[in-house]
N, C-alpha and C positions, 0 to 999 in steps of 0.2 A: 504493500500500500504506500501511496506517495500522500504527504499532508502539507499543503503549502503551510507559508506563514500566513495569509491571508487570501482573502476570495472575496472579489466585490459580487455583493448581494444584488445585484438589479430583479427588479418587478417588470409587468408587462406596462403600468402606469408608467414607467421610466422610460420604456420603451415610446408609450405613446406621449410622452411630453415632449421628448426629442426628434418623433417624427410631425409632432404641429408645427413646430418651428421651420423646420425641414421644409415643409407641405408648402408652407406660408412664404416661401421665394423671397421673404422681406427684413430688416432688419433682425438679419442673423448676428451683427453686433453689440445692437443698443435696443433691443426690442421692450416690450411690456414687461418681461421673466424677469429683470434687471430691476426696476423698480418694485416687484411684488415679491422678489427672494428679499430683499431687503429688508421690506416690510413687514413680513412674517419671523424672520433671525431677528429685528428689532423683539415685536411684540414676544417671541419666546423668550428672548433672556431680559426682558424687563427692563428695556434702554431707550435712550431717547433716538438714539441713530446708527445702522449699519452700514456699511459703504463696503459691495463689495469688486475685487480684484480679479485679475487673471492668476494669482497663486500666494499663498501665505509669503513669500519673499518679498514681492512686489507689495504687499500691506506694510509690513515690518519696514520695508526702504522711504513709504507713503508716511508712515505714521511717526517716522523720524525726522522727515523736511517740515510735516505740518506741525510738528510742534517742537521746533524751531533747533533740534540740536545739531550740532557742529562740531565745525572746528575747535581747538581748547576744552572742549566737553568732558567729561569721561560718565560711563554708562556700568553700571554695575549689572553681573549678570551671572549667572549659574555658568560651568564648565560644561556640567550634565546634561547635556542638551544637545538635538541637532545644531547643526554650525549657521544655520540660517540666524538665528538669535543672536549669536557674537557678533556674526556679521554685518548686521544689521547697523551698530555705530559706524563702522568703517565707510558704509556705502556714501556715509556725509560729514568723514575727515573727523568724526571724534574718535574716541578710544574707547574699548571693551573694558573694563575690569574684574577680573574672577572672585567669587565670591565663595566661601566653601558652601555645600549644601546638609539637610541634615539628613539622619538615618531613622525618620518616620515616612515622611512624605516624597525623601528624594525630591523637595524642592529648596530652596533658596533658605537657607541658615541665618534668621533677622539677626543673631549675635555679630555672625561672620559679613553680613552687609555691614552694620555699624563700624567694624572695622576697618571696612573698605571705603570710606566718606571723608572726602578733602574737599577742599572748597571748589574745586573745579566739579564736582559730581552734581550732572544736572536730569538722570536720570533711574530707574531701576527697573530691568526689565524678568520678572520670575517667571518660571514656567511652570506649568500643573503635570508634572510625571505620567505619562503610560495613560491620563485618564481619571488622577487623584489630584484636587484640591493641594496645593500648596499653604503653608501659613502664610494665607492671602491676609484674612484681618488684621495679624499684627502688623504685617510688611504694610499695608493699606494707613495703621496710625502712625508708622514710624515713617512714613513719607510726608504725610500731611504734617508730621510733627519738624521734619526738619525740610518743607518748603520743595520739596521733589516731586517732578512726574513718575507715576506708576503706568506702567504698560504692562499688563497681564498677556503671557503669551498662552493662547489656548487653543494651539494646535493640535495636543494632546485629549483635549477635555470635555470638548465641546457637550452641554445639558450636563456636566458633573457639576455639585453644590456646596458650597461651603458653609454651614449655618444652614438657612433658609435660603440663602440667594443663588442663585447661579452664577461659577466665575465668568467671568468677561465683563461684570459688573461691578466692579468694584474696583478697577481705576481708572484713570482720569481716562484711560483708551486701553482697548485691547487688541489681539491679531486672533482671526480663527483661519483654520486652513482645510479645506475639500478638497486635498489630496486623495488620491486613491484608497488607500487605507484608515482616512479617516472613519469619524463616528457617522458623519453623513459625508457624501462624497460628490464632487461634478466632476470627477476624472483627474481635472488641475485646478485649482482655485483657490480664494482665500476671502477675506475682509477686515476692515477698521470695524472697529465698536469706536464709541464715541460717546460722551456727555453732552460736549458743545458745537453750538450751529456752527461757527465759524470755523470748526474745524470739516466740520461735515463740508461744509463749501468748497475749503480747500481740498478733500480729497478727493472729491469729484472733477474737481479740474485736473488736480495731478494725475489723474487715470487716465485722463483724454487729452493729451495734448496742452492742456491750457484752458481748450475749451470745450462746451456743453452742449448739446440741444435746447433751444428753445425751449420751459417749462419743465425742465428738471430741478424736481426736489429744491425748489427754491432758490436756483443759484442764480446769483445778476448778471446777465449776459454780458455788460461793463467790467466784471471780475475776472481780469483775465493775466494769469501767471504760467512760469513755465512750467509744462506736464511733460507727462512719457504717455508711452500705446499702453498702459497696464489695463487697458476692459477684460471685463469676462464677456466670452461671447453666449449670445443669447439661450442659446442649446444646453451650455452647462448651467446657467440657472432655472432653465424649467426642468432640467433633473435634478440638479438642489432643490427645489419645490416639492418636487413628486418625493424626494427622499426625507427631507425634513416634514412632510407629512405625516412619516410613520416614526417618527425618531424615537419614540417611545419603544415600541417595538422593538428597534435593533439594539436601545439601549438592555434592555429587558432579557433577550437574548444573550449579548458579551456578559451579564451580571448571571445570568443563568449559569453557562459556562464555566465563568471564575470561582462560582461555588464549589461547584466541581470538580477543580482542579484544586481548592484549597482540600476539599474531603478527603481527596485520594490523597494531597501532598503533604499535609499540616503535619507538624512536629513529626512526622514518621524517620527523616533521617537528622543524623545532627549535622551532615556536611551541606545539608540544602534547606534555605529557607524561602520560604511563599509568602512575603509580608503583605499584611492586611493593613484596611486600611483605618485610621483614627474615627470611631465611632461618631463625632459632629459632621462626619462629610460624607457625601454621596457619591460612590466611585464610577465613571461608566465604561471601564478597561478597557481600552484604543489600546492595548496591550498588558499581556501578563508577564511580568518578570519575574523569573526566579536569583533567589543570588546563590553562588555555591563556590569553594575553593578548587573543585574539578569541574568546572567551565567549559576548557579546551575543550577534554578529555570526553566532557558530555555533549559537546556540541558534533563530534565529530561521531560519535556512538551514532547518537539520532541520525546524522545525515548520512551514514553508512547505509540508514534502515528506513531512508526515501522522508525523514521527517526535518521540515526545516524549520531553523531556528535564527534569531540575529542578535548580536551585541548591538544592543540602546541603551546605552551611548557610548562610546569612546572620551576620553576628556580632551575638550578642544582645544585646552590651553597648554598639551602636551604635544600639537602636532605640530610638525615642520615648520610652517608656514605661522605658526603664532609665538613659537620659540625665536622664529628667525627676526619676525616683523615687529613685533606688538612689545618685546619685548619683558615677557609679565613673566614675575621672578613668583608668582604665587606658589605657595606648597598648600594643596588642596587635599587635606587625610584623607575625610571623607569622602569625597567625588574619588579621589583615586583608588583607593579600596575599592567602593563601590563600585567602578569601570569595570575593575579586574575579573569578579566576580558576577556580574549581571548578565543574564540569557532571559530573552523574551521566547515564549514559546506558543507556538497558534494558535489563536484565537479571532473567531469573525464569526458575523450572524449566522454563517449558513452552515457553519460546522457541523457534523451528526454526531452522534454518539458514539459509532463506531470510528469515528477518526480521531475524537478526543480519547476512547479507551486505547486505542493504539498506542499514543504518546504517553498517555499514563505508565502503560505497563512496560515500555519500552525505558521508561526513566527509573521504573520502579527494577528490571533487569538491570539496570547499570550498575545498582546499588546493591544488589543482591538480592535483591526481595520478589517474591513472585506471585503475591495477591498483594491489593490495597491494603 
């Protein structure tokens, strides 16, 4: 049996929202989908404005011009992370700064940010792990508290909750991404979350060029600054529609899943752990991580036996190109332990039961064991 790491779920609704578009010979890149995926990502996470991109890169490089960082800046940021997020200061000449992370949430260490804060620090960018809430709330007062932009990155996360809220809510902007593997998917895609109208303005111009269509979302056709081509084309957001229709659903599904990987996996060995997530937050697992000191060893077991698996994440602040450039003399324990040892292993809506007991008991053979 072969088990990818993931399988994107499409319906026949997905089907038929992407042949309206099709059908319809007409703005296939600024059509109606564009204003109505917006609209509905707004009203689900409880915001005042979504703006969405042609892929969570292109939000993340958006949502660093419109609010306003630079040159002289520095951006504090997790290691743990895809590189899109470090990279994200770069695209506009400020600087990344690594921050360690902690060993509940695998997000953003508010002790280890405080240490990382000089007067040049004009921003803080955390990420929500695999799908789990980060210490969003404290990160959220200790920004307010010391006059800093929050950008929640929730590429990972998207509908998981911290408290009552859902993240992407709770600073000043955030990034989601409809990547393929995401929790809802348009194949490539992303978006700003946003608080305020003037930023919303600006990000609609930065997507197109400068400039807008007549009677979009409020923006003065006299407001005109330099953009890039970042549109989503119209096709991928009536399949964002059709998928965040059911998100419930495929959230429901990955949490089905994870249970079931904690049942078979929990405390059973001492060299492998399945951490769970902090009881105040709501998980919706864009991936299950295990950590374990035979990593390699397990990685290479499974894919001998048609089952894949992938290191998320590497730390970014160890690769070539950030040792050579950037500069950053950080020693990150945390993040780096935790690299060493982390395997994500499959998970997606449309998993069955017999492709998850495969990986079970093929991890559970590693170890020696041969029932649950």
């Amino acid at each position: 049996m072969k088990v990818p790491l993931f399988r994107i779920q499409s319906t026949r609704a997905d089907m038929e929202a992407a042949k309206a578009v099709l059908k319809r010979g007409t703005e296939w890149a600024e059509g109606p989908e564009i204003e109505a995926f917006e609209k509905e990502l707004a009203d689900y996470l409880k915001v005042p404005d979504v703006v969405v991109f042609n892929s969570g890169t292109s939000a993340l490089h958006a949502a660093m011009l419109t609010y306003g960082i630079g040159p002289g800046d520095e951006v504090i940021v997790p290691s743990f992370t895809f590189i899109a997020t470090a990279n994200a200061p770069l695209f506009v000449g400020a600087k990344p700064v690594f921050a360690d992370i902690e060993g509940c949430t695998y997000g953003l260490d508010p002790e280890s940010v405080k240490e990382k804060i000089t007067d040049k620090t004009k921003a803080i960018i955390p990420i929500h792990y695999a799908g789990g809430p980060c210490r969003i709330r404290e990160l959220r007062t200790f920004a307010a508290d010391h006059d800093l932009l929050l950008i929640e990155d929730v590429a990972e996360a998207f509908g998981a909750r911290s408290g009552v809220r859902r993240v992407g809510s709770y600073g000043d902007a955030a990034i989601l991404s409809f990547c393929q593997n995401k929790i809802i998917t348009t194949g490539e895609g992303g978006a700003v979350v946003t608080q305020d109208e003037g930023a919303a303005i600006n990000l609609r111009l930065l997507r197109s060029h400068g400039w807008t269509p007549p009677n979009t979302m409020g923006v003065p056709q006299d407001h005109v600054i330099l953009g890039y081509n970042w549109r989503m084309p119209s096709i991928c957001a009536a399949i964002g529609l059709s998928q965040l229709a059911r998100v419930g659903d495929l959230i429901k599904k990955r949490r089905t899943l994870a249970n079931r990987y904690y049942d078979a996996l929990r405390g059973k060995f001492s060299e492998l752990m399945a951490p769970e997530p902090p009881l105040s937050s709501y998980h919706v697992y864009q991936m299950f991580p295990i950590f374990t000191r035979d990593r390699d060893e397990l990685m290479k077991f499974l894919a001998d036996r048609g089952i894949a698996t992938k290191v998320y994440f590497p730390p970014v602040h160890l690769t070539t190109f950030y040792r050579g450039r950037v500069m950053d003399t950080s020693i990150l324990p945390i993040t780096e332990r935790i690299a060493r040892e982390v395997l994500c292993l499959p998970i997606y809506p449309g998993m069955t039961r017999k492709e998850q007991d495969y990986v079970i008991l093929n991890i559970l053979e590693f170890y020696g064991r041969t029932t649950p």
